[in-house]
Every structure is written in C-alpha cells, then in structure tokens.
HTML snippet that shows the backbone in 3Dmol.js (N, CA, C, O; Angstrom):
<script src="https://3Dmol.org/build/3Dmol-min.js"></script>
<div id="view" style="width:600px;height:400px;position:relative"></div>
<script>
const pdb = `
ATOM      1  N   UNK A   1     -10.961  -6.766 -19.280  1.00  0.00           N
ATOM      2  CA  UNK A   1      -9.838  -7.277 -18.511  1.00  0.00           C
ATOM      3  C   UNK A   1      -9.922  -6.732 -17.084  1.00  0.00           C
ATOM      4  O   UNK A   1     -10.216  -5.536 -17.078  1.00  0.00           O
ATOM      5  N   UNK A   2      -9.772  -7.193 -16.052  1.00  0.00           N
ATOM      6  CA  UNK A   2      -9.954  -7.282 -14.445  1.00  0.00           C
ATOM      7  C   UNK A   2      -8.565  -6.601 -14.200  1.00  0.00           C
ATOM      8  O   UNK A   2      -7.506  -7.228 -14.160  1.00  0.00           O
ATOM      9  N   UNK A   3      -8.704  -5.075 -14.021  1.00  0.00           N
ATOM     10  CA  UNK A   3      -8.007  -4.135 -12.898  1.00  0.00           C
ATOM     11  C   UNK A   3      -6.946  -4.960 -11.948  1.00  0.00           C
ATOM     12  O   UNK A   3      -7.214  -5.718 -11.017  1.00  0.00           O
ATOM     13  N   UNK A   4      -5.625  -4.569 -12.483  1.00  0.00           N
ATOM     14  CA  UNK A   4      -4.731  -4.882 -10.833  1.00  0.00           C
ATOM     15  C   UNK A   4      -4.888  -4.879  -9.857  1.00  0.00           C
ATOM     16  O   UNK A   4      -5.397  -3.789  -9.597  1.00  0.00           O
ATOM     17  N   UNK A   5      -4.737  -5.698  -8.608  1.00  0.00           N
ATOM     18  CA  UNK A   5      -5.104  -5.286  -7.427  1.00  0.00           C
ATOM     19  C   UNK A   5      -4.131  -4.961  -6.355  1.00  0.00           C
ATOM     20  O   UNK A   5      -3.834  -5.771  -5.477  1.00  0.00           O
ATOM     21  N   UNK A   6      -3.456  -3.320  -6.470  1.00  0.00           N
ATOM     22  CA  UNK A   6      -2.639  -2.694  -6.167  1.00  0.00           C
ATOM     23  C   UNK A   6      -2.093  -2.513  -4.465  1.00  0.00           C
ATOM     24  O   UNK A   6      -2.928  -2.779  -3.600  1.00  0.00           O
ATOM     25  N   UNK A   7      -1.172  -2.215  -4.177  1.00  0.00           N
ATOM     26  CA  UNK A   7      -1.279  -1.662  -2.802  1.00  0.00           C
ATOM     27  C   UNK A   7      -0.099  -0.697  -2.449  1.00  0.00           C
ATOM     28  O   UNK A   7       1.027  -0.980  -2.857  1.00  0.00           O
ATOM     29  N   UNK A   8      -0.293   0.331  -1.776  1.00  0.00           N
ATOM     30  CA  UNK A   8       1.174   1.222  -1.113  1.00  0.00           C
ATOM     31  C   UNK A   8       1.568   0.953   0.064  1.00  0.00           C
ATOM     32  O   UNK A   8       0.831   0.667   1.007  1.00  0.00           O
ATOM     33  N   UNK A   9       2.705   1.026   0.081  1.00  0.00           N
ATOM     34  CA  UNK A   9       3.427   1.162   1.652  1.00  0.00           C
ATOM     35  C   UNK A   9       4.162   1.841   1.481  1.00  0.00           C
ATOM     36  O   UNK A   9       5.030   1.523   0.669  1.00  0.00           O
ATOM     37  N   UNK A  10       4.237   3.166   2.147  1.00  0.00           N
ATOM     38  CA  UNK A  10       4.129   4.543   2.505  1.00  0.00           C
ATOM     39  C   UNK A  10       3.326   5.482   2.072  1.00  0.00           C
ATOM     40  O   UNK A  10       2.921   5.720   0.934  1.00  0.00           O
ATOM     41  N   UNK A  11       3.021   6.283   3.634  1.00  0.00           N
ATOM     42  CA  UNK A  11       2.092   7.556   2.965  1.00  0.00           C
ATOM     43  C   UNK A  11       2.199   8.965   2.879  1.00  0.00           C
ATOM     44  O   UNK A  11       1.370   9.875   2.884  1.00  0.00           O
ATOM     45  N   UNK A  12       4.039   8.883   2.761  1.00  0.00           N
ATOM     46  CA  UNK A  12       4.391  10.039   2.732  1.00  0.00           C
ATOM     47  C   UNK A  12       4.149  11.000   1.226  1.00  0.00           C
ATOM     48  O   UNK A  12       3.321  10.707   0.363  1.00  0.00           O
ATOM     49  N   UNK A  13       5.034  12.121   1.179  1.00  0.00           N
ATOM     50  CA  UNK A  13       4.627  13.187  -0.335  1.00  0.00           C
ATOM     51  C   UNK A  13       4.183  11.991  -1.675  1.00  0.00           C
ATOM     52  O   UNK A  13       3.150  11.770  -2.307  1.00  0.00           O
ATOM     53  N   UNK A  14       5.742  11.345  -1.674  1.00  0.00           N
ATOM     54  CA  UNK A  14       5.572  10.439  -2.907  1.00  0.00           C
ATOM     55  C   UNK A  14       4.725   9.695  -2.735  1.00  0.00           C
ATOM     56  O   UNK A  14       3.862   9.654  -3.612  1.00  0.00           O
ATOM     57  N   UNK A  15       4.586   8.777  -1.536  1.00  0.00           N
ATOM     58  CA  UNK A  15       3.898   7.596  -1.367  1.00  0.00           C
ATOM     59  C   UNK A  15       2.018   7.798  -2.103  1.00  0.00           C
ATOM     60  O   UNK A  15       1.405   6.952  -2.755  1.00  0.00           O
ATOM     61  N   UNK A  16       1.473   9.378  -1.630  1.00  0.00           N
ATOM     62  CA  UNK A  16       0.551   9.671  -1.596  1.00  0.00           C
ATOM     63  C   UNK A  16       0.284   9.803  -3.505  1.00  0.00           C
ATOM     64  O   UNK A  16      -0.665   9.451  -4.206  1.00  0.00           O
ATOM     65  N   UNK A  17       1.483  10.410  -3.809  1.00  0.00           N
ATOM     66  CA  UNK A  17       1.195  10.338  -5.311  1.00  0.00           C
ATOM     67  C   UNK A  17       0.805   9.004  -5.815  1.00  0.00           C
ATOM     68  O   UNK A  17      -0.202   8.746  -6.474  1.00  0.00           O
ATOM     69  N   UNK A  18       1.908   8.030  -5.347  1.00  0.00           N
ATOM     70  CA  UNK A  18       1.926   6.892  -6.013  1.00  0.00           C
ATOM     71  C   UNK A  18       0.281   6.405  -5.613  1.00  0.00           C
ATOM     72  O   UNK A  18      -0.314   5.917  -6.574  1.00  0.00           O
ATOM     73  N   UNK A  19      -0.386   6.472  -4.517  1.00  0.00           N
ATOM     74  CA  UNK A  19      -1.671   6.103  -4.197  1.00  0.00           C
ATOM     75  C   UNK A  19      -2.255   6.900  -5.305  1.00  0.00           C
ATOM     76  O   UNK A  19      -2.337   6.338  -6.397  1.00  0.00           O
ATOM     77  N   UNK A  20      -2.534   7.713  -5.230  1.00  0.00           N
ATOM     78  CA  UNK A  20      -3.801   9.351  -5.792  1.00  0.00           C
ATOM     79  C   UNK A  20      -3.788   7.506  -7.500  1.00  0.00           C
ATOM     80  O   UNK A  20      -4.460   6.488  -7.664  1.00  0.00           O
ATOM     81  N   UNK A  21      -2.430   8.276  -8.349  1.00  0.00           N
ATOM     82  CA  UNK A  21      -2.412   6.988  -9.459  1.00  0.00           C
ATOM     83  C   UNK A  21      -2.405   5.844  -9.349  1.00  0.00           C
ATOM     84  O   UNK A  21      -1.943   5.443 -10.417  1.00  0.00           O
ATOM     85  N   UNK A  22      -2.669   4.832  -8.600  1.00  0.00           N
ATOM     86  CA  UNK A  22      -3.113   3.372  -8.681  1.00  0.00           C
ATOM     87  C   UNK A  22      -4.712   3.778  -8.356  1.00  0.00           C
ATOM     88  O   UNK A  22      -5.559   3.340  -9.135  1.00  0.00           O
ATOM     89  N   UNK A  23      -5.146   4.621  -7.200  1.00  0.00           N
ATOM     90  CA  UNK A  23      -6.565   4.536  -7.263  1.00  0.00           C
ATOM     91  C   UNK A  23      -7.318   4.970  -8.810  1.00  0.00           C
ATOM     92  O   UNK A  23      -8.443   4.521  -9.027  1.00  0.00           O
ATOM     93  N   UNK A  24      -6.850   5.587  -9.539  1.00  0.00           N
ATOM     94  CA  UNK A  24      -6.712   5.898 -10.952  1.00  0.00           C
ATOM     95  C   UNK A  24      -6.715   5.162 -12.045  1.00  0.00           C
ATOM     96  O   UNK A  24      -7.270   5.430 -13.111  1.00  0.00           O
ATOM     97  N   UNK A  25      -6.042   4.160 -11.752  1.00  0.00           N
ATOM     98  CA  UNK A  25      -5.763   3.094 -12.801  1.00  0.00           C
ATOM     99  C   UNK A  25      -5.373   1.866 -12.530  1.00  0.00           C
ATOM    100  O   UNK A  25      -4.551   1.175 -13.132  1.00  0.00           O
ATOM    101  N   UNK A  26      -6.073   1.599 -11.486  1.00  0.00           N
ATOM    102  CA  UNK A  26      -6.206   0.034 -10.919  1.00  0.00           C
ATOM    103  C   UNK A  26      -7.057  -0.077  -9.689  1.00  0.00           C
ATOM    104  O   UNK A  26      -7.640   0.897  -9.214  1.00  0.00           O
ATOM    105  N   UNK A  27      -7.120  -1.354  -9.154  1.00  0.00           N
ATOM    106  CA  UNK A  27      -7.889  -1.315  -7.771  1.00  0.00           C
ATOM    107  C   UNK A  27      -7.246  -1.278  -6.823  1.00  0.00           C
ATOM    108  O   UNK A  27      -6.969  -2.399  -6.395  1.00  0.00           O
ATOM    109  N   UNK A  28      -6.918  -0.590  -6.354  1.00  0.00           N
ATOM    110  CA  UNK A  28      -6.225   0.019  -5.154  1.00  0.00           C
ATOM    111  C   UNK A  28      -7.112  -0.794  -4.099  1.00  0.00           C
ATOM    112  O   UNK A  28      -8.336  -0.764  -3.971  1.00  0.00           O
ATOM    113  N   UNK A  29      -6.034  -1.631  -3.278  1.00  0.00           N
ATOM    114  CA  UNK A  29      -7.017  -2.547  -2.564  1.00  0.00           C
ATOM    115  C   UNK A  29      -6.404  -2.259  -0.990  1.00  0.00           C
ATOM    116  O   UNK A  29      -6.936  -2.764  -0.001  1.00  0.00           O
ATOM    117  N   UNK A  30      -5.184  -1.356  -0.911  1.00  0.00           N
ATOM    118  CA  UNK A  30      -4.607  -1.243   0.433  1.00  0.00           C
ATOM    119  C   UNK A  30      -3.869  -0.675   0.379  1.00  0.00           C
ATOM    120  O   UNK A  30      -3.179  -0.755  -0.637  1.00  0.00           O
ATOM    121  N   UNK A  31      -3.407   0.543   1.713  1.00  0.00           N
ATOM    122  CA  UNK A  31      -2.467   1.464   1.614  1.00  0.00           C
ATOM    123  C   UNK A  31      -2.456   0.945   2.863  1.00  0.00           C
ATOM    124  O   UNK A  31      -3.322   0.440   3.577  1.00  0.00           O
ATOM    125  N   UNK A  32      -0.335   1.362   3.084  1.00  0.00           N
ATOM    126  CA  UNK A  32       0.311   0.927   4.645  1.00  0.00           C
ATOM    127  C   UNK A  32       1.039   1.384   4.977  1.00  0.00           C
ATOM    128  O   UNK A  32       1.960   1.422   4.161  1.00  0.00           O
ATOM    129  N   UNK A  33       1.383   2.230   6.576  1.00  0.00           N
ATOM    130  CA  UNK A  33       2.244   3.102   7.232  1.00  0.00           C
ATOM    131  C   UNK A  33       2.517   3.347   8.262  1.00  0.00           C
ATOM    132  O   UNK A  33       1.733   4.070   8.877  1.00  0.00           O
ATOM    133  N   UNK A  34       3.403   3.005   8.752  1.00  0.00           N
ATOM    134  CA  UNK A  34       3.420   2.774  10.189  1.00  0.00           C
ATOM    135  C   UNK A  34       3.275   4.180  11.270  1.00  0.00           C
ATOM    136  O   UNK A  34       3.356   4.260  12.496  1.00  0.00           O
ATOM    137  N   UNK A  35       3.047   5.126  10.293  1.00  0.00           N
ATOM    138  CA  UNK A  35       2.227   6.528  11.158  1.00  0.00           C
ATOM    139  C   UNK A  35       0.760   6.816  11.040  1.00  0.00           C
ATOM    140  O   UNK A  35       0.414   7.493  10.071  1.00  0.00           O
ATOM    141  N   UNK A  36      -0.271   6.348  11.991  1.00  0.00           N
ATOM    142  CA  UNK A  36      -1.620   6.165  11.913  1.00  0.00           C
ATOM    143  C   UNK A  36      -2.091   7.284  11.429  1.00  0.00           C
ATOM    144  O   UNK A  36      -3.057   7.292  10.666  1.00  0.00           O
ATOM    145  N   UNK A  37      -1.384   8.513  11.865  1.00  0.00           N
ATOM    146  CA  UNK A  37      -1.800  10.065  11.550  1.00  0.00           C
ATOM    147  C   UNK A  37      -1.721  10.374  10.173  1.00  0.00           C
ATOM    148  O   UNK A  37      -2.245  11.414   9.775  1.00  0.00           O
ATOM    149  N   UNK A  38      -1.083   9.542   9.314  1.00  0.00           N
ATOM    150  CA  UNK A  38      -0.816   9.524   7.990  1.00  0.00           C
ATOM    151  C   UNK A  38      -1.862   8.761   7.139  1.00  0.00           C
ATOM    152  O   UNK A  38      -2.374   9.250   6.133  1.00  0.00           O
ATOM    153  N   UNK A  39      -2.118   7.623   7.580  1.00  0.00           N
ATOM    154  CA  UNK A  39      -3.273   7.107   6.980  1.00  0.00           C
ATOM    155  C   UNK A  39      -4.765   6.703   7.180  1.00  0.00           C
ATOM    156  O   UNK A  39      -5.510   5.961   6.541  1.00  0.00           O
ATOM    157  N   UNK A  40      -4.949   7.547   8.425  1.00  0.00           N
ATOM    158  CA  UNK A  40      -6.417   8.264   8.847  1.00  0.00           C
ATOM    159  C   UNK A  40      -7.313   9.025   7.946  1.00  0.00           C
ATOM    160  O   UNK A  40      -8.520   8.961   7.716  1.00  0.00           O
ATOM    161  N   UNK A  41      -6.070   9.976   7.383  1.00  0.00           N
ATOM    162  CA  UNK A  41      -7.286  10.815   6.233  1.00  0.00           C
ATOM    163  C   UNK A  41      -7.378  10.344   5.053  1.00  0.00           C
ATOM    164  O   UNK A  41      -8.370  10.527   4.348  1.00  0.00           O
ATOM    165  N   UNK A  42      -5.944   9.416   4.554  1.00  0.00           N
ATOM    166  CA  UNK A  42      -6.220   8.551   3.997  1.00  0.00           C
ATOM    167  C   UNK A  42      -7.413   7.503   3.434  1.00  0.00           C
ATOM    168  O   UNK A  42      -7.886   7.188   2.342  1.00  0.00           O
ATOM    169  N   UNK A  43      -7.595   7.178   4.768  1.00  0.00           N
ATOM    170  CA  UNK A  43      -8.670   5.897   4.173  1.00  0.00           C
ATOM    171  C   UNK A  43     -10.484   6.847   4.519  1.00  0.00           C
ATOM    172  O   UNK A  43     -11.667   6.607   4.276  1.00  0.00           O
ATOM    173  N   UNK A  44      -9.848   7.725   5.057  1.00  0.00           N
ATOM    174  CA  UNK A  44     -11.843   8.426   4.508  1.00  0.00           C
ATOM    175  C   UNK A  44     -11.614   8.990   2.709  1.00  0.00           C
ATOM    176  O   UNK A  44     -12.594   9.010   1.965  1.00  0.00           O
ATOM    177  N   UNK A  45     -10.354   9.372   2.253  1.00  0.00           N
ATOM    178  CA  UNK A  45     -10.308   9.792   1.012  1.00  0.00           C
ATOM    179  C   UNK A  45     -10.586   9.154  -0.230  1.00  0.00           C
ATOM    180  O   UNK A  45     -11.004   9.501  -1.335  1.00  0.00           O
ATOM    181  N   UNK A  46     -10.077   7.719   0.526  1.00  0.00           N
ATOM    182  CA  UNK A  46     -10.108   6.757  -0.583  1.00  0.00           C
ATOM    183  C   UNK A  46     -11.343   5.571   0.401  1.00  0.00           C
ATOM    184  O   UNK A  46     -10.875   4.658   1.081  1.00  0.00           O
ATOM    185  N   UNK A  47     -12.544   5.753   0.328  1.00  0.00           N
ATOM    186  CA  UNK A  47     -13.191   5.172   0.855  1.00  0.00           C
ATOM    187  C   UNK A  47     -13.147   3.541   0.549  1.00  0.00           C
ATOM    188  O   UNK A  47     -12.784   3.454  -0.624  1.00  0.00           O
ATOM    189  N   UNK A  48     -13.311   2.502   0.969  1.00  0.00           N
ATOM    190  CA  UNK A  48     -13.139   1.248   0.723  1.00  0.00           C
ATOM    191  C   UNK A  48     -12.146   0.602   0.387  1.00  0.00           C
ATOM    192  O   UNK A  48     -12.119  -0.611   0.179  1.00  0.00           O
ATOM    193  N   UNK A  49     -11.107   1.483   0.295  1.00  0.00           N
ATOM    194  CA  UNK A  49      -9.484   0.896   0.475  1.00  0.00           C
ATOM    195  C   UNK A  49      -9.260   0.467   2.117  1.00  0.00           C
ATOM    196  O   UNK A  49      -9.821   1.033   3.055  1.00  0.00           O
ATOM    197  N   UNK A  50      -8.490  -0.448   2.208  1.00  0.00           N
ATOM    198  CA  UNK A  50      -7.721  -0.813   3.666  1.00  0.00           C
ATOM    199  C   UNK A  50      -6.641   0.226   3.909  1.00  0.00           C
ATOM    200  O   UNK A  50      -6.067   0.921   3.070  1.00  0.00           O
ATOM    201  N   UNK A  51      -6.486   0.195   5.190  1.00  0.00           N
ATOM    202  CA  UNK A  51      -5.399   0.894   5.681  1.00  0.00           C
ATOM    203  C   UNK A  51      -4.874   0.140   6.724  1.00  0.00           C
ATOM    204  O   UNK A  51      -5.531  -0.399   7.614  1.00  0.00           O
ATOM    205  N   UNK A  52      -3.530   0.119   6.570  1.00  0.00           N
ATOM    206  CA  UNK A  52      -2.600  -0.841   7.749  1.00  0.00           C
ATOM    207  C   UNK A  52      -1.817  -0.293   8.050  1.00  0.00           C
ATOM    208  O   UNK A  52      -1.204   0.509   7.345  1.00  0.00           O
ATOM    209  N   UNK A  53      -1.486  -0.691   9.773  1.00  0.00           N
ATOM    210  CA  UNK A  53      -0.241  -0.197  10.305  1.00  0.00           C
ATOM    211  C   UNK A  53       1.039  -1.340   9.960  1.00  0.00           C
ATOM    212  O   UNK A  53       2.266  -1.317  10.060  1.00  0.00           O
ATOM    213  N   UNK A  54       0.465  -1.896   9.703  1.00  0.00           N
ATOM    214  CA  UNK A  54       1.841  -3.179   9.275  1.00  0.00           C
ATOM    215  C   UNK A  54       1.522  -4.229   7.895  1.00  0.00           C
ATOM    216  O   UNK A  54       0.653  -4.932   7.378  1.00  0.00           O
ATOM    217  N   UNK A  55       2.627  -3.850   7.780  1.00  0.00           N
ATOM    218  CA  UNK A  55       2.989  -4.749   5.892  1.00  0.00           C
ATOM    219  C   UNK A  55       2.583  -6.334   6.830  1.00  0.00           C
ATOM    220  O   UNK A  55       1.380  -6.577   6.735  1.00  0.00           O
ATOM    221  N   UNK A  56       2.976  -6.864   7.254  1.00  0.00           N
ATOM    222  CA  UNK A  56       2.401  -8.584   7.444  1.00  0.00           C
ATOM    223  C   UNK A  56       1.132  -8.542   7.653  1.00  0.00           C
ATOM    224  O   UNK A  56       0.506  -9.588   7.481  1.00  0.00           O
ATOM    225  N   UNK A  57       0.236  -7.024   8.187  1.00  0.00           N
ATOM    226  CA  UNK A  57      -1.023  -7.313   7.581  1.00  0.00           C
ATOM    227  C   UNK A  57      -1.522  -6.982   6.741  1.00  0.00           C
ATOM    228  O   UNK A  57      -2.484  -7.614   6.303  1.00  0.00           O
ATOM    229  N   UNK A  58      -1.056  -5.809   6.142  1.00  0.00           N
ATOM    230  CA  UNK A  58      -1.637  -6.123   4.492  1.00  0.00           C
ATOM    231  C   UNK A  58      -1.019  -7.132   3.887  1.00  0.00           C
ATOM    232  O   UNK A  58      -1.444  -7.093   2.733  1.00  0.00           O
ATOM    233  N   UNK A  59      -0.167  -8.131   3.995  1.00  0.00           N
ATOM    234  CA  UNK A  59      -0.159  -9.122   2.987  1.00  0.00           C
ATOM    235  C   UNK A  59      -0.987 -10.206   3.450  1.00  0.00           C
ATOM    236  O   UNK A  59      -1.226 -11.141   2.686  1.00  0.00           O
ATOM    237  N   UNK A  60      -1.473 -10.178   4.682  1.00  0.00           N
ATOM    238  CA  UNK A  60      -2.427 -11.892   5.252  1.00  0.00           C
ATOM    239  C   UNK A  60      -3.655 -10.899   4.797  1.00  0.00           C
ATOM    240  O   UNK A  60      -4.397 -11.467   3.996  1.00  0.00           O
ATOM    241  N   UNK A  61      -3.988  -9.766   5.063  1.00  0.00           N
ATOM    242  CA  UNK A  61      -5.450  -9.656   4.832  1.00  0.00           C
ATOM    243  C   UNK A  61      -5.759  -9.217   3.190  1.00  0.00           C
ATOM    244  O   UNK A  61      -6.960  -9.221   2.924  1.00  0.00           O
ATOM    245  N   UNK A  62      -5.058  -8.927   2.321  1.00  0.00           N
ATOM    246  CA  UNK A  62      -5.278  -8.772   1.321  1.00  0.00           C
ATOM    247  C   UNK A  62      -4.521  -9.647  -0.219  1.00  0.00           C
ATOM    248  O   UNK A  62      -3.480 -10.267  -0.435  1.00  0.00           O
ATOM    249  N   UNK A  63      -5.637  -9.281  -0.958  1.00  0.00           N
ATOM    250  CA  UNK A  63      -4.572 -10.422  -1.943  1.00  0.00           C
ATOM    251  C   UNK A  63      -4.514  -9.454  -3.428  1.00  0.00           C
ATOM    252  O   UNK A  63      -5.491  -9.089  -4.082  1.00  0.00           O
ATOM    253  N   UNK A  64      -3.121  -9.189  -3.706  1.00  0.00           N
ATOM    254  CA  UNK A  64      -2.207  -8.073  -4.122  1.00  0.00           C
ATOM    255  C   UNK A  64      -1.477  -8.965  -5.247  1.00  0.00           C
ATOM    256  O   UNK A  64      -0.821 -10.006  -5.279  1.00  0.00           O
ATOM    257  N   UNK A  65      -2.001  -7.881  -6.262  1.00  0.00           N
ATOM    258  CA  UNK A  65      -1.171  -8.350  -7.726  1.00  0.00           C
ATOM    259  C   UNK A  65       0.446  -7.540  -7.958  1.00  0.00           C
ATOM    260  O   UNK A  65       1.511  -7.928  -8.438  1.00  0.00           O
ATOM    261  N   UNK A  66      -0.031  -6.215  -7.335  1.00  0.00           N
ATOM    262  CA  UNK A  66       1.311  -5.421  -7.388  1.00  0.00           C
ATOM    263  C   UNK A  66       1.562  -4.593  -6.613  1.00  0.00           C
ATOM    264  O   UNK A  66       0.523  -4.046  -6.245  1.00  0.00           O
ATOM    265  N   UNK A  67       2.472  -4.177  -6.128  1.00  0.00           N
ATOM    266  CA  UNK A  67       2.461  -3.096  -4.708  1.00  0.00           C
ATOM    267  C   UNK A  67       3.867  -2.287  -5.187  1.00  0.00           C
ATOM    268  O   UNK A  67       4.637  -2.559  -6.108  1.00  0.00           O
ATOM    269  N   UNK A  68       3.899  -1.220  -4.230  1.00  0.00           N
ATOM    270  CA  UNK A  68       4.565   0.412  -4.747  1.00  0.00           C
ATOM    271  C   UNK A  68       5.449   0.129  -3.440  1.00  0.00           C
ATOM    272  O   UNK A  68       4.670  -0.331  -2.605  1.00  0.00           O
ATOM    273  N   UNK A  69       6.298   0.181  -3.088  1.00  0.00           N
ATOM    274  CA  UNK A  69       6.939   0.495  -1.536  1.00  0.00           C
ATOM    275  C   UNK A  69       7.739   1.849  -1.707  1.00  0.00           C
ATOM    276  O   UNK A  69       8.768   1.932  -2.376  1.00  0.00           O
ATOM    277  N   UNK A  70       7.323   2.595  -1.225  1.00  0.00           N
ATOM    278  CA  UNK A  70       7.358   4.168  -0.870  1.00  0.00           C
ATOM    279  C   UNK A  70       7.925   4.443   0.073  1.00  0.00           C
ATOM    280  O   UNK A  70       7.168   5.104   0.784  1.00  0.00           O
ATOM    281  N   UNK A  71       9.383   4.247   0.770  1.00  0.00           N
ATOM    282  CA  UNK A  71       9.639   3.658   1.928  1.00  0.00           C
ATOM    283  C   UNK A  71      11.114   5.275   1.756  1.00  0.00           C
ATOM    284  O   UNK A  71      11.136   6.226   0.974  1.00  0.00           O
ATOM    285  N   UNK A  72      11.978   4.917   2.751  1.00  0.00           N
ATOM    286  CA  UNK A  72      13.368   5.422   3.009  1.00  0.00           C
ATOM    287  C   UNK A  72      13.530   3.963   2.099  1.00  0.00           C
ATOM    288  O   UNK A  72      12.735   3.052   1.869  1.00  0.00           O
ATOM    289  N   UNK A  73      14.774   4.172   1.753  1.00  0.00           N
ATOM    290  CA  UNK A  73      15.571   3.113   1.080  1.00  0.00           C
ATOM    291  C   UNK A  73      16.198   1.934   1.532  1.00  0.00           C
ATOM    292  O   UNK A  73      16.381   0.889   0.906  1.00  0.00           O
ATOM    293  N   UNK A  74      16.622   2.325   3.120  1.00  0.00           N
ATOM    294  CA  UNK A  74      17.100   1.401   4.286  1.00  0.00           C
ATOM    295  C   UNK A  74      15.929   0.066   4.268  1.00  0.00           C
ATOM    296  O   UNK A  74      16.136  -1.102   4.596  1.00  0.00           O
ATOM    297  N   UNK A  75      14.585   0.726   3.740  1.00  0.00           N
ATOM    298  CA  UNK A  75      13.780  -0.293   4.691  1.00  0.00           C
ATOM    299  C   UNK A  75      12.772  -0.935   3.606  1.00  0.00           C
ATOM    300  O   UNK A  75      11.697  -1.432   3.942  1.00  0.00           O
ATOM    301  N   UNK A  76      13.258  -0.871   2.175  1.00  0.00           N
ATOM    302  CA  UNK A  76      12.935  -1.838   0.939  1.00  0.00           C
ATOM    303  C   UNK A  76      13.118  -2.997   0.629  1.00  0.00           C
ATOM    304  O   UNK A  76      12.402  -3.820   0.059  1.00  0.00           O
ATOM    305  N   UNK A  77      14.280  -3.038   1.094  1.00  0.00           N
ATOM    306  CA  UNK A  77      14.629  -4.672   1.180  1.00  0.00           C
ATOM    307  C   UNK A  77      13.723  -5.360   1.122  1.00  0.00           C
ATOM    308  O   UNK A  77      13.069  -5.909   0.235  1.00  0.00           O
ATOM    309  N   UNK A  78      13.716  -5.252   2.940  1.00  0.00           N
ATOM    310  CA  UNK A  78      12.718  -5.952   3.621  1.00  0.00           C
ATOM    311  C   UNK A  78      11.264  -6.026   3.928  1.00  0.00           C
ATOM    312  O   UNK A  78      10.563  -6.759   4.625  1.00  0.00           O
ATOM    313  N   UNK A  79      10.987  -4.604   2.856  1.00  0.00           N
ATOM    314  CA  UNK A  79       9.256  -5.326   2.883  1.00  0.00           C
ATOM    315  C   UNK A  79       9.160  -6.024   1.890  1.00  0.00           C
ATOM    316  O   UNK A  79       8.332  -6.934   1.893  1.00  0.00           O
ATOM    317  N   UNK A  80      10.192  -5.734   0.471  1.00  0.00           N
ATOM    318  CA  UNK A  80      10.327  -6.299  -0.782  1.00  0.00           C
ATOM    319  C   UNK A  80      10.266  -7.864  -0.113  1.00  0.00           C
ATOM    320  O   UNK A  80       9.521  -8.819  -0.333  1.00  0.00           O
ATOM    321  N   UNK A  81      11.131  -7.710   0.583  1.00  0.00           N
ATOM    322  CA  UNK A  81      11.203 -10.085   0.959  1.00  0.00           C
ATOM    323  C   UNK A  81      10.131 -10.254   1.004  1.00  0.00           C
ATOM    324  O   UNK A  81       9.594 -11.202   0.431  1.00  0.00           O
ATOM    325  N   UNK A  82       9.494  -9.370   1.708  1.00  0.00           N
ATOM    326  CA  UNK A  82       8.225 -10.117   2.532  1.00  0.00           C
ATOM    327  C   UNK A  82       7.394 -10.337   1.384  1.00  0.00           C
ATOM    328  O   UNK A  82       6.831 -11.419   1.215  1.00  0.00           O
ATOM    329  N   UNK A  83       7.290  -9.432   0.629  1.00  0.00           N
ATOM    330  CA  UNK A  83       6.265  -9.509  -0.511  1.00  0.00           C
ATOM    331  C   UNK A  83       6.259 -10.774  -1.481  1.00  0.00           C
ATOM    332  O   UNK A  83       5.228 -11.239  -1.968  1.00  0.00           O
ATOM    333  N   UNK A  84       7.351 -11.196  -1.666  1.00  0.00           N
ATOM    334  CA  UNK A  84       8.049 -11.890  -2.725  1.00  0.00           C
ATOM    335  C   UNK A  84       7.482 -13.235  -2.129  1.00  0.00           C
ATOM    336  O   UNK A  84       6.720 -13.976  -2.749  1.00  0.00           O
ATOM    337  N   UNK A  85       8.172 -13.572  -0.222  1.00  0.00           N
ATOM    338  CA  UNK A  85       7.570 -14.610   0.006  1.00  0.00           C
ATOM    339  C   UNK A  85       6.603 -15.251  -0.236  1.00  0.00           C
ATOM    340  O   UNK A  85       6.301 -16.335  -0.736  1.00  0.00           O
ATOM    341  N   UNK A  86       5.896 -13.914   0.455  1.00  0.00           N
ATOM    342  CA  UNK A  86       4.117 -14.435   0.470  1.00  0.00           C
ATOM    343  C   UNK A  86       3.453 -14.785  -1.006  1.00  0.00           C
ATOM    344  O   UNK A  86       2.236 -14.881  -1.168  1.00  0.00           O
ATOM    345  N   UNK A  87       4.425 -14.959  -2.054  1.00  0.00           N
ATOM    346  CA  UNK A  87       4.260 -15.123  -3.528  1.00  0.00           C
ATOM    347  C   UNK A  87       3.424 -13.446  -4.270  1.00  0.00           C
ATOM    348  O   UNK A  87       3.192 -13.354  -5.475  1.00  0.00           O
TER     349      UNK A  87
END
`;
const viewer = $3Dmol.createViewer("view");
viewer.addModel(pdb, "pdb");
viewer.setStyle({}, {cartoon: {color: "spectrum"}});
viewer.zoomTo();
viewer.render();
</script>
C-alpha cells in the first residue's frame, strides 16, 4: 500500500514533532513556515522534503493526501480553507 503524502505547516516545538513522525510513517512531501530561519535546518535534515514560506505554495507545488497545521490557533482556520479548497 502507497505511503500518505503528508505535509506540516509550522516549524515550531510541536510542529517539529509532528514532522520528526510523518517523516516516520509516511511521505513527508513538505514542511511550511513563514520563518525561513526555522525551516533552513529543516530541509538539510529532512533531505528531499520541500520547504515553503507560504501555504499557497505548498498547496500549487505539491500534491498532499494529509497535512498537520501546527499553527497559533488564530490562524487555522484559514490555512484549513485553503486546504479544503484546493480539494
């Protein structure tokens, strides 16, 4: 059976957990944060994962079975819409 193809947005304490376990147990195909300093060491750690400064581009450049939003709470909503849209 063909691995989920996962993604995070945020790369803060939790966010990073929630990454460390999808690269673990799925294909972690993209992590996203709008602090570059956050997901710099990121993407040498997890080599061949994407890294984005913006959720509208990880959803045009990648194609995502399930995603984690790791966010403040204020700002779930609205990546949640976005996600939902883009089917």
């Amino acid at each position: 059976m063909r691995k989920k193809r996962t993604a995070v947005v945020g790369a803060g304490w939790f966010g990073r957990a929630h990454i460390r376990n999808f690269h673990n147990l799925s294909e972690l195909v993209g992590i996203c944060d709008t602090n570059e300093t956050k997901i710099e060491p990121l993407a040498k750690q997890y080599d061949g994962v994407n890294v984005y400064t913006s959720v509208d581009d990880l959803i045009k450049n990648e194609s995502i079975d399930a995603v984690s939003i790791v966010t403040p709470p204020k700002y779930i909503p609205e990546i949640a819409k976005k996600f939902a849209d883009a089917g």
